[in-house]
C-alpha positions in Angstrom: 0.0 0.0 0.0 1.3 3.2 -1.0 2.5 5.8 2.0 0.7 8.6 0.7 -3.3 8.9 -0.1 -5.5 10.7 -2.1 -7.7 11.4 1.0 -6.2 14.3 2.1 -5.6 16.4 -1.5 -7.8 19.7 -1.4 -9.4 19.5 2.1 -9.1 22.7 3.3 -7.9 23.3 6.7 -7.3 25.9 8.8 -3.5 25.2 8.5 -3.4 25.3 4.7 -0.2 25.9 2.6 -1.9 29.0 1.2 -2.5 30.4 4.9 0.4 33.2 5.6 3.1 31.9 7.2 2.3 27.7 6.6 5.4 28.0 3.9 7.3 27.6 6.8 7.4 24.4 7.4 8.5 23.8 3.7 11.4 25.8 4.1 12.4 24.1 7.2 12.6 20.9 5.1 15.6 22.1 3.4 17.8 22.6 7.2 16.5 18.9 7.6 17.8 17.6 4.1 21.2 19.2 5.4 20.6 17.5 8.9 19.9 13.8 7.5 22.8 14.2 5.5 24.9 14.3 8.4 22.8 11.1 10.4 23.3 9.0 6.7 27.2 9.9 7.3 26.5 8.7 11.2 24.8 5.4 10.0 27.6 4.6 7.3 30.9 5.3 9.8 28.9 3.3 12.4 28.5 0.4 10.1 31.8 0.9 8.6 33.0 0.4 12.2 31.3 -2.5 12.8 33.1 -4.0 9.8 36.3 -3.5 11.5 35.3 -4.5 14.6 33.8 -8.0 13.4 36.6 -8.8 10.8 39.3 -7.8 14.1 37.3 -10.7 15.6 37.5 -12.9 13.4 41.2 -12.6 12.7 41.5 -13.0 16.9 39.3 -16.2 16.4 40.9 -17.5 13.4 44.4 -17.1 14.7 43.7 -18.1 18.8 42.0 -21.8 17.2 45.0 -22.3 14.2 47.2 -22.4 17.5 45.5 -24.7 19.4 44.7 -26.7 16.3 48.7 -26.7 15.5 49.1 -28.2 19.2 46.3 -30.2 19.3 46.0 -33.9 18.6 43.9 -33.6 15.1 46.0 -34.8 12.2 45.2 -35.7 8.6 42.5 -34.4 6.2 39.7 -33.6 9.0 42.6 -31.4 10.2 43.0 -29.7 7.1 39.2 -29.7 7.3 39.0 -28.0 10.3 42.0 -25.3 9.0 39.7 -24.9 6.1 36.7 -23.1 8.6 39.8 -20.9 10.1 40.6 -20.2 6.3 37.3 -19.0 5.6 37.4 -16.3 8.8 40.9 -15.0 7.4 39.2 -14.9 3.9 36.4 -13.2 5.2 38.1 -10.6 7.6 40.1 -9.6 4.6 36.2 -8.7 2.6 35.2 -7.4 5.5 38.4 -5.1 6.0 37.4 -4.2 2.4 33.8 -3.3 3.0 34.8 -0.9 6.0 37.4 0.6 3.5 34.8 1.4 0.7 32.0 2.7 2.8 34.0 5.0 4.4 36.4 6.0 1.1 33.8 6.4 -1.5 29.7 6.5 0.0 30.9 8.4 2.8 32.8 11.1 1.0 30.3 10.6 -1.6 28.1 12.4 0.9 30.0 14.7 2.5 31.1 16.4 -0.6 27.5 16.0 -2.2 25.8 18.1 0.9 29.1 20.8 1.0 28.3 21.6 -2.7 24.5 21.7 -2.0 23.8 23.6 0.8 26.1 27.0 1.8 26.3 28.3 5.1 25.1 31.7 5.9 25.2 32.9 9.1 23.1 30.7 11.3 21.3 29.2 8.3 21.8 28.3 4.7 21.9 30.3 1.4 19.3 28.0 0.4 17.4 28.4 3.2 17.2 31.8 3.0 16.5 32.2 -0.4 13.5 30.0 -0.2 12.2 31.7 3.0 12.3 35.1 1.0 10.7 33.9 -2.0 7.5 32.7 -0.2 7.4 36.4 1.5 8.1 38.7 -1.4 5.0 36.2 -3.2 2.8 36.4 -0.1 3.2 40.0 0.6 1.0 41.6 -2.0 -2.4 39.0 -1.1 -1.1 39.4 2.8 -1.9 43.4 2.4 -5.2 42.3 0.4 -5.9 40.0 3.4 -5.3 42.7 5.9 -7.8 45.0 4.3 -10.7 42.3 3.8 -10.1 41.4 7.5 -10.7 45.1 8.8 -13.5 46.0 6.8 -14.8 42.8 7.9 -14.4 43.4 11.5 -15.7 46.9 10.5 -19.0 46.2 8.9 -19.7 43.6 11.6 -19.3 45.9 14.2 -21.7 48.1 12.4 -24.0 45.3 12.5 -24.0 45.7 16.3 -24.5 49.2 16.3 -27.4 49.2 14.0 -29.2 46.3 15.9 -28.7 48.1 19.1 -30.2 51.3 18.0 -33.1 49.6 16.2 -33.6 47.7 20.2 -33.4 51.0 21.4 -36.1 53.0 19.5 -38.4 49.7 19.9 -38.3 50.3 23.4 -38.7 53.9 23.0 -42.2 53.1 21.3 -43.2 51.2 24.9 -42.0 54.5 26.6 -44.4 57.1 27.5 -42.4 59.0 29.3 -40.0 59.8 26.4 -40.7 63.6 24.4 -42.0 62.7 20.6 -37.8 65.0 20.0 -36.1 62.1 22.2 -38.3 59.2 19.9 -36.9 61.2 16.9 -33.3 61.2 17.6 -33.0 57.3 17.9 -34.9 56.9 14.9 -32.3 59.2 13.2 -29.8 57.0 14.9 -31.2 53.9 13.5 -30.8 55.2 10.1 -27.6 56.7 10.5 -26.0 53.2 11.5 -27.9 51.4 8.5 -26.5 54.0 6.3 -22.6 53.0 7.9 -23.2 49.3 7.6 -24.0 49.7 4.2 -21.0 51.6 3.5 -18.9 49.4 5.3 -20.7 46.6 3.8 -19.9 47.9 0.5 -16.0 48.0 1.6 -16.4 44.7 2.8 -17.3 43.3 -0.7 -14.6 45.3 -2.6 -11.5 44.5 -0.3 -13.1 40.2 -0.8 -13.8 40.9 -4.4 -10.1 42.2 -4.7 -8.4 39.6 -2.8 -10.8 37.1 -4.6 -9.2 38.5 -7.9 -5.7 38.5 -6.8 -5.9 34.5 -6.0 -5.2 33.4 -8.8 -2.0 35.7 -9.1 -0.9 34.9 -5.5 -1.3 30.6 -6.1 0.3 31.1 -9.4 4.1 32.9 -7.3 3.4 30.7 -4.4 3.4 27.3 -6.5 6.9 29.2 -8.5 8.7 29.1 -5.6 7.4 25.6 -4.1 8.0 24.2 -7.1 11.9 25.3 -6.9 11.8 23.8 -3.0 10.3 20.6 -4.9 13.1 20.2 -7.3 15.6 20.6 -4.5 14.5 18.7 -2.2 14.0 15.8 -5.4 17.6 16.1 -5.7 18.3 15.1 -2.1 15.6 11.7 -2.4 17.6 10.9 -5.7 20.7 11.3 -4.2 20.3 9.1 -1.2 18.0 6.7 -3.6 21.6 6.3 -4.8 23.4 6.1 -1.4 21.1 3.4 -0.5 21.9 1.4 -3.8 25.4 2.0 -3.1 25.0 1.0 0.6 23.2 -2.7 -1.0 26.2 -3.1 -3.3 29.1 -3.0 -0.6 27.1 -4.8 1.7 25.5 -7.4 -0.1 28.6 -10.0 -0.2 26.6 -12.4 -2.3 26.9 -10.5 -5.3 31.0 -11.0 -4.6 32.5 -13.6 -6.8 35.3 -13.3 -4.1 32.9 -14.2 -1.6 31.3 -17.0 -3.3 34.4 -18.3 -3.9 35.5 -18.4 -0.6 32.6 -20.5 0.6 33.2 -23.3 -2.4 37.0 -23.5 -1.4 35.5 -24.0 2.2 33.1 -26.8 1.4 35.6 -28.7 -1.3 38.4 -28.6 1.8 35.9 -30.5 4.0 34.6 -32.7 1.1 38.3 -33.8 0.8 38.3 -35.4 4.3 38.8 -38.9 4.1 38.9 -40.8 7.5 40.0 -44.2 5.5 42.8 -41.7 4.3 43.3 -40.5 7.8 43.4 -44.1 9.5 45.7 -45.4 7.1 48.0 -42.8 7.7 48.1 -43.0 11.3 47.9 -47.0 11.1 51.3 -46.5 8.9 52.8 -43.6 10.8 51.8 -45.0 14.7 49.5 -48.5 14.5 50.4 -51.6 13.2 51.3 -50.3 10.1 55.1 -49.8 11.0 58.2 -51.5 10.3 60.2 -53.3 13.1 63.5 -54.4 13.8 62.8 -57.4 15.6 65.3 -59.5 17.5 67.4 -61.6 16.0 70.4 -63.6 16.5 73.4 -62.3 16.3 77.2 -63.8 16.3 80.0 -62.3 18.5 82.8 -60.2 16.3 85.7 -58.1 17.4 84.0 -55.1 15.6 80.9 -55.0 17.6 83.1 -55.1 21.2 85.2 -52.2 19.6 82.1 -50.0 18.6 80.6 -51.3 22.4 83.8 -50.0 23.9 84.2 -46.8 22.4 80.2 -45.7 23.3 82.0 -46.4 26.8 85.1 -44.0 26.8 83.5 -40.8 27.9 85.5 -37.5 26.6 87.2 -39.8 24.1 85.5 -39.3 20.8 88.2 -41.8 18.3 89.6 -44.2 20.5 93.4 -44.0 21.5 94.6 -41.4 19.0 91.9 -39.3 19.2 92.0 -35.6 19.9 90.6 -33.9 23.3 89.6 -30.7 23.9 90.7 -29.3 27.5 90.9 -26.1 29.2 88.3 -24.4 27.6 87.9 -20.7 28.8 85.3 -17.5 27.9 86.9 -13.8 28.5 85.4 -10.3 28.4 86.9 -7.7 28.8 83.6 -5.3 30.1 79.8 -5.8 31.1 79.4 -3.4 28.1 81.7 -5.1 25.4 81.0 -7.9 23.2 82.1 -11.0 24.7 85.9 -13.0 23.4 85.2 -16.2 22.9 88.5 -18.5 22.5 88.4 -22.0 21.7 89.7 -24.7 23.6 93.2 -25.8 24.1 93.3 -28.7 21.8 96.2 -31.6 22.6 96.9 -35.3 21.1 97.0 -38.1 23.0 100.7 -37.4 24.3 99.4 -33.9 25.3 100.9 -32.1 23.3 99.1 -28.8 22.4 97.8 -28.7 18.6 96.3 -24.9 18.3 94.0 -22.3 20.1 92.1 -19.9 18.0 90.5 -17.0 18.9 86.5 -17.0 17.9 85.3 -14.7 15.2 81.7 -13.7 14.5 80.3 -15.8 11.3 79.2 -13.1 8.6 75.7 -15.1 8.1 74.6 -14.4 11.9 74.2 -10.4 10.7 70.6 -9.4 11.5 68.7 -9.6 8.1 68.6 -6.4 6.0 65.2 -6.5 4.8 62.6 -5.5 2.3 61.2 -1.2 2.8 57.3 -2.0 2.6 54.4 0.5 2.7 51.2 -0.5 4.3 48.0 -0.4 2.2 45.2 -0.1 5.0 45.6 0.4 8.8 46.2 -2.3 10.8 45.9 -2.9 14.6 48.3 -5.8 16.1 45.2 -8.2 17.9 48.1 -9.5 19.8 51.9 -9.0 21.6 53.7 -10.6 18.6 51.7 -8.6 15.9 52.8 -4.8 14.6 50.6 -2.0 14.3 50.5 0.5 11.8 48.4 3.0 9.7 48.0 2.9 5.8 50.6 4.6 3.8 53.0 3.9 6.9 56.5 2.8 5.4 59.1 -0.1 7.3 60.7 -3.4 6.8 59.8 -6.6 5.7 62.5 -9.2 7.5 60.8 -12.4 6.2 58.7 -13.1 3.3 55.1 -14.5 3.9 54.1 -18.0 5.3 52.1 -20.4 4.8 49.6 -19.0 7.0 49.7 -15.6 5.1 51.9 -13.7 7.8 55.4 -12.0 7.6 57.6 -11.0 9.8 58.3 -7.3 9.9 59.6 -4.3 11.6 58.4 -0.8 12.8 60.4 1.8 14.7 63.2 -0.7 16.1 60.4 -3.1 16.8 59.7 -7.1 15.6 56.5 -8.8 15.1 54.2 -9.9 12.5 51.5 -8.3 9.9 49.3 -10.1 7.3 50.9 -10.1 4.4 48.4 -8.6 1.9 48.3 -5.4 4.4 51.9 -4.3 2.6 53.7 -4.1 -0.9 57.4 -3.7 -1.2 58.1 -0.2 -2.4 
């Protein structure tokens, strides 16, 4: 059922657009378009907000179960099966990261710079605002003076009305009243005709001021409707514009229309169609059950070899046998609680004790921290836990280690080390 009705076209009412001063309220529409503006920019950073908040949560989730799951005592395909639901959060925190990022880039602005180049402040109003208000006065003004003068002479003839019915009471009871000189009679009778003389005139002016305003109708509905008519077609630009706000609003939001979405979901269910638990027991039949190889026990004849290999596991500090080498005397120097430590290897002697060498330890080259990769961070970012970095789009810093196989990189920010998901950055 349609919101509006017939019903109510052309009743008149006492609070008709066409009475002075109901323009108002029309006017006043155009401070509200300005003011819903500003909630439909509320209702889109709220949402966008939400967004964040629920794809933060599902990164949290994703990552707190993908560590218990890596501890836990699942194994095979049901594993990866379980990995797959965790998959889809990661999947969907990203779309969801994405969502915030477009409400906020493009309908929000969209609106913002929409209602700045639609309504102009002026004072304590808008130029708009203004303009309409003084386009209903300057059309109202000529019938309002018309109006004025059919309400006086109105008010005037009516009161004449009085006048004349209270003389005519008068000389009736005059009539009944001996007392009275035939002079005295006279007089209200001349009074009586006096005031039906004046309510004719007034009578008259009463006609002509309503015959003028009557005339001028026309005139006055023809201005008024001019300048409604531009309040129609501005306020028709503000229902088409957030006509298209909304349609914007069901295209970021409805995720169904996303082929990246839909594709998340049938990655999802072919992961847990994969699950095999014949697969699964096999493996773990081969890899822990009955399933794996044994040495068993078997006869075994005596040979020198074996007692030597038997004897040697018993000679503790002698790795060789009875030439063997022996490190002794090993020592660790440094010189302050503020240098780096001198390591010096061990005095190293043969089997007659004689000393062999004693070289000083030197740093190994490959132990350097990495360099890294500069990176700059596409969206903002806020580490969900101790190990993770935080950072803002556009930020630049250093990529230490390339991405995982769970999709996170190792990073660092201002002389700090943690991780970031990789598709937050691209090497610059």
């Amino acid at each position: 059922m349609s919101a509006y009705s017939d019903e109510n076209i052309a009743n008149p009412t006492s609070d008709s657009f066409w009475e002075l001063g109901n323009y108002k309220k029309t006017v006043k529409r155009i401070d509200e378009g300005h003011r819903l503006c500003n909630d439909l920019m509320a209702m889109i950073h709220e949402r966008s907000e939400i967004e964040k908040s629920y794809a933060k949560q599902l990164r949290q989730w994703a990552k707190k179960w993908n560590d218990l799951l890596e501890k836990g005592p699942e194994y095979g395909t049901i594993s990866s099966a379980w990995k797959a639901v965790l998959t889809e959060s990661e999947r969907n925190c990203d779309i969801h990261l994405d969502v915030k990022e477009k409400l906020m880039t493009d309908t929000h602005q969209k609106v913002k710079l929409w209602q700045k180049e639609n309504y102009h402040k002026k004072m304590l109003s808008f130029k708009e605002t203004v303009e309409a208000d003084e386009g209903f006065k300057k059309a109202q003004k000529p019938w309002a003076k018309l109006l004025a003068k059919v309400t006086s002479t109105k008010k005037s003839y009516h009161n004449m009305c009085k006048l004349e019915k209270s003389a005519i009471n008068g000389e009736n009871n005059a009539k009944e009243d001996s007392s009275l000189s035939p002079d005295q009679i006279k007089k209200l009778r001349d009074k009586v005709e006096k005031c039906r003389q004046d309510k004719i005139k007034a009578k008259e002016k009463y006609e002509k001021a309503l015959s003028d305003l009557t005339n001028y109708n026309a005139r006055y509905m023809e201005d008024m409707t001019l300048q409604f008519n531009k309040t129609q077609d501005f306020e028709g630009k503000r229902l088409d514009f957030f006509k298209e706000i909304l349609s914007d609003l069901h295209e970021r939001l409805d995720l169904s229309s996303q082929p990246k979405f839909s594709q998340v979901y049938s990655d999802f269910i072919q992961t847990v169609s994969n699950a095999d638990s014949d697969k699964d027991l096999k493996w773990w039949k081969n890899t822990y059950g009955t399933g794996m190889a044994m040495n068993w026990p078997a006869f075994e004849e005596y040979s020198e070899e074996l007692h030597s290999i038997s004897s040697r596991k018993k000679n503790k500090g002698n790795v060789g046998g009875g030439d063997e080498v022996m490190l002794t005397n090993a020592s660790y120097k440094s010189n302050s609680a503020h240098s780096d430590p001198a390591i010096t290897f061990p005095v190293v002697t043969d089997s007659n004790q004689q000393v062999v060498e004693e070289k000083p330890y030197t740093e190994d080259p490959e132990w350097d921290e990495p360099v890294g990769v500069p990176v700059k961070a596409l969206y903002d970012y806020e580490g969900a836990e101790e190990d993770e970095l935080s950072f803002k789009k556009d930020d630049v810093f250093t990529k230490l280690e390339d991405e995982d196989e769970q999709g996170w990189c190792r990073g660092r920010i201002d002389g700090r080390d943690g991780l970031y998901p990789a598709n937050y950055a691209e090497p610059i």
